[in-house]
C-alpha positions in Angstrom: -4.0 -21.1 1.2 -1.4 -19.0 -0.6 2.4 -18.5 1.6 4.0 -17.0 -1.0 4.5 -16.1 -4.8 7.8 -16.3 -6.1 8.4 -15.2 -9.4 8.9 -12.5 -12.1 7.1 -9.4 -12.0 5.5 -9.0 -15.8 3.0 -6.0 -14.9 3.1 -3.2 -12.2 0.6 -0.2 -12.2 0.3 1.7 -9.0 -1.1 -0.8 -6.2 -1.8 -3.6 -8.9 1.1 -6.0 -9.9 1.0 -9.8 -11.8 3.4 -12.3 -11.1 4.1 -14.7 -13.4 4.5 -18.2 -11.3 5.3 -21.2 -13.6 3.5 -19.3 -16.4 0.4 -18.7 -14.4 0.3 -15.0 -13.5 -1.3 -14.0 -10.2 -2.7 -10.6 -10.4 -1.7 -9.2 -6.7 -2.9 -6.1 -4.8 0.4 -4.5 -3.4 0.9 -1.2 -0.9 2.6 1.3 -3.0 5.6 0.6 -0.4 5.9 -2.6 -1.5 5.4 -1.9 -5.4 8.2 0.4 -5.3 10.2 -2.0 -4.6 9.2 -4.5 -7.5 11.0 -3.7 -10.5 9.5 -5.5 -14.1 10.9 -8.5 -15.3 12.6 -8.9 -11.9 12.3 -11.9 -9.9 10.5 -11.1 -6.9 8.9 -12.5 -3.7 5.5 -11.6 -2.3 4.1 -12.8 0.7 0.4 -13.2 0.8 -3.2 -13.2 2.0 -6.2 -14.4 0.4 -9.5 -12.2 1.3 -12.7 -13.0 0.2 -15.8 -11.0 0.5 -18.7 -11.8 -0.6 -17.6 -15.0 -2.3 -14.6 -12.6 -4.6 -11.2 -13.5 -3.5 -8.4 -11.3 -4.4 -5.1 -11.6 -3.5 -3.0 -9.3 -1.2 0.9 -9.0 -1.6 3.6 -8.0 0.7 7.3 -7.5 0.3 8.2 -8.5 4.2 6.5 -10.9 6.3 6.3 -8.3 8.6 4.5 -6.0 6.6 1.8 -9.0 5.8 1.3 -9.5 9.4 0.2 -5.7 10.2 -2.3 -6.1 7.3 -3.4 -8.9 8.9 -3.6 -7.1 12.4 -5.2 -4.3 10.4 -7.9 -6.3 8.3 -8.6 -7.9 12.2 -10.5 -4.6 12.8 -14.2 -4.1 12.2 -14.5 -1.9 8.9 -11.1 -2.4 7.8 -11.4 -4.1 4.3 -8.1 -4.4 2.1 -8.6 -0.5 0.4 -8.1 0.7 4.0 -5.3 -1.7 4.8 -2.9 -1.3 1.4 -3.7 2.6 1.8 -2.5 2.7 5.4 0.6 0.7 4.4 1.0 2.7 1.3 0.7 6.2 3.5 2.9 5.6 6.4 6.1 2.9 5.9 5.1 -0.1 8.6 7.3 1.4 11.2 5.5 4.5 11.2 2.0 2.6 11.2 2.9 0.5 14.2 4.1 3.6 15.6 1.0 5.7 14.9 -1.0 2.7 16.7 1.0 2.0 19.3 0.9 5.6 20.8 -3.1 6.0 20.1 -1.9 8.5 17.1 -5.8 8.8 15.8 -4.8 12.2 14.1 -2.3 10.6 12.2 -4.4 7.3 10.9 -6.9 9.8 10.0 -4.7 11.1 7.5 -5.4 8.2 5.1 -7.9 8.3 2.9 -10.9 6.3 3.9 -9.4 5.9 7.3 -12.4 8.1 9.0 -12.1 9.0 13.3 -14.0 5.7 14.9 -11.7 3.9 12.6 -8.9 5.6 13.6 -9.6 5.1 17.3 -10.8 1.5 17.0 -7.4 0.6 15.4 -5.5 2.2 18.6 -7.9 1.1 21.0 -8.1 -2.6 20.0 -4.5 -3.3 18.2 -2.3 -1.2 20.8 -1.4 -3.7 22.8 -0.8 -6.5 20.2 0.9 -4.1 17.9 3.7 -4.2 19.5 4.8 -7.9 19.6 5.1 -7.5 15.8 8.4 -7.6 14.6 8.7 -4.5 12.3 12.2 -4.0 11.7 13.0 -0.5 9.5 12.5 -0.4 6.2 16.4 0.6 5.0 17.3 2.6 2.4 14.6 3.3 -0.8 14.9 1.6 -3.3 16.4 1.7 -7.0 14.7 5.1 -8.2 12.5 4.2 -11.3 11.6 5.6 -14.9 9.7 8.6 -14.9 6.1 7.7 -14.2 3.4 8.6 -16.3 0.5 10.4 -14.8 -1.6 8.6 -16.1 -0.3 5.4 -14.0 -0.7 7.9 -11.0 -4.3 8.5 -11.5 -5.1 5.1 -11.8 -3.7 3.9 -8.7 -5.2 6.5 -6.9 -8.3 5.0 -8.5 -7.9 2.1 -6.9 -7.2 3.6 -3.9 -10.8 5.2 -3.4 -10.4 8.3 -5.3 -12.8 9.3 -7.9 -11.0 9.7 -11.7 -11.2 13.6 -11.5 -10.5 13.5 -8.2 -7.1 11.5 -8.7 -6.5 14.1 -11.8 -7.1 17.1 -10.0 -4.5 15.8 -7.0 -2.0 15.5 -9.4 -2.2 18.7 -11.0 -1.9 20.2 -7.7 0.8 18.7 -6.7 2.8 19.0 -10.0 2.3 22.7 -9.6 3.5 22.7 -5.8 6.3 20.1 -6.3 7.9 20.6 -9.7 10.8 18.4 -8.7 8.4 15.5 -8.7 8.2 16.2 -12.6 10.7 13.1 -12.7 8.8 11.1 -10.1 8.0 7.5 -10.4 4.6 6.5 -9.9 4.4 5.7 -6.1 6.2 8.4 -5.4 3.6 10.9 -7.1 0.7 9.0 -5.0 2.3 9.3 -1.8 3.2 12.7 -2.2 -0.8 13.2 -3.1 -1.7 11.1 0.0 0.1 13.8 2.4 -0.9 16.8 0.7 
């Protein structure tokens, strides 16, 4: 139904963004790789997918059309919603996901949260072959770094990435202590480093 959105990015917490299309915003769930590179009040395109389960749509957003079509390989898969699909793409850049798949990496898919070991080897076993017609080129240098994050952003967007609130808090905490150079971290950058701890 939905190509593409192109317009100016007016919110952006964690893996949650709103575009503001001919001033109707479109609220858009986003891998944290592809909210890092949305920058507010920035003109921006996302590519997209409409999923509907039980009769709620919600709207997926990708910065590459290569990106959307892995999520699409991805949400192919029996037990592979959208949670499990934006937190594969927001733990592992697409390269390294099409990687992981490609050479039956189960350990490594495991590493995602939610991502549990039938998953893990149903995603090798069934999107191997396919996998590797995608054309995933490399991702390039990071982006722009960002203001400093507030935890508080952190926590909710590993909310909405299946962790519970004291959960998320705790995470953070830890990895503050471990990592005080992330004490001027933007927001993705603080949930991805709690997604490899």
């Amino acid at each position: 139904m939905y190509d593409h959105l192109v317009g100016d990015v007016v919110e952006k917490l964690g893996s949650r963004a709103v575009l503001s299309v001919r001033d109707v915003g479109y609220e858009v769930k986003v891998s944290l790789t592809t909210a890092s590179q949305l920058t507010i009040g920035a003109r921006s395109t996302l590519y997209t997918i409409l999923h509907v389960v039980d009769g709620m749509p919600s709207l997926l957003g990708f910065a590459t059309r290569s990106e959307r079509e892995l999520a699409r390989k991805l949400l192919s898969i029996s037990g592979v919603g959208p949670s499990i699909a934006l937190s594969i793409l927001s733990h592992y850049s697409a390269e390294e996901a099409v990687d992981a798949i490609a050479t039956s990496d189960a350990a490594a898919l495991k590493k995602v949260k939610g991502v549990g070991q039938k998953t893990a080897e149903r995603l090798c076993l069934e999107l191997r072959d396919s996998i590797r017609k995608l054309d995933i080129a490399p991702m390039g240098s990071k982006s722009h770094p960002l203001p400093k994050a507030q935890d508080e952003d952190a926590a909710l967007a590993l909310q909405t990435l299946g962790y519970s609130e004291k959960e998320a808090r705790e995470k953070l905490a830890k990895i503050r202590e471990k990592r005080p150079e992330l004490a001027v971290a933007a927001t993705e950058d603080l949930v991805k480093a709690v997604l490899q701890m």
